[in-house]
C-alpha positions in Angstrom: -3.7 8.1 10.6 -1.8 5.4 12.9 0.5 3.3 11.4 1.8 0.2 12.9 4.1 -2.7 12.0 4.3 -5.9 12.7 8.1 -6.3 12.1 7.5 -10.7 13.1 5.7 -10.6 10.0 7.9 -8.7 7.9 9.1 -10.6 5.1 11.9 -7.6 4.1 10.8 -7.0 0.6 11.8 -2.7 0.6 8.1 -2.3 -0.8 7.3 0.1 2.6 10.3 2.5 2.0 9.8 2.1 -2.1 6.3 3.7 -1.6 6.9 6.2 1.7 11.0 6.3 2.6 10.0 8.9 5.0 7.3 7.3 7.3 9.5 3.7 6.7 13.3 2.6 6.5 14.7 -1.2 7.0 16.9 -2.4 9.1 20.8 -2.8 8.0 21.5 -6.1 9.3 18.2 -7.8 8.0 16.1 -5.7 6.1 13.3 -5.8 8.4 10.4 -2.9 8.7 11.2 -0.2 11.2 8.8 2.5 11.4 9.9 6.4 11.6 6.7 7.7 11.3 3.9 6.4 13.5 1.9 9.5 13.0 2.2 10.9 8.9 1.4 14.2 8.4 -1.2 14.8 5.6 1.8 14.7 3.1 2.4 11.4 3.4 -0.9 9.2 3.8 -1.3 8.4 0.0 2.4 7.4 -0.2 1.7 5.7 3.2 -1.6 3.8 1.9 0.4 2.7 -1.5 3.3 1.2 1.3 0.4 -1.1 3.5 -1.3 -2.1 0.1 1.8 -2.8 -1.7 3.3 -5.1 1.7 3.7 -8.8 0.0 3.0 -9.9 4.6 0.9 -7.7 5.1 3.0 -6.3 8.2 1.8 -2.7 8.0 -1.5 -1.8 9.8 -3.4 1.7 9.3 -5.9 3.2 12.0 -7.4 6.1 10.1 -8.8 9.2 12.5 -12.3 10.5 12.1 
């Protein structure tokens, strides 16, 4: 899986780092997405699905592999 954010979009509601704190964090001055993850590990793709589905802007965009 690919993950990508679209931090424009970003509407800094903590729902990313709720559902997967380790493939997402926000921003200290603004709460915005920042992504630490671009590539999660098989550990972390349901937590990372729950974040895109659960993102109120729709700011986090999944490529899934094969």
């Amino acid at each position: 899986m690919k993950v990508t954010v679209d931090q424009d979009r970003c509407v800094s509601s903590g729902q990313c780092v709720l559902n997967a704190g380790e493939v997402f964090d926000q921003r200290d001055d603004d709460g915005v997405v920042e992504l630490l993850m671009p590539e999660p590990g098989p550990e972390h793709i349901d937590q990372t699905r729950k974040a895109a589905a659960a993102c109120p802007a729709l700011a986090i965009h999944l490529e899934e592999h094969g």
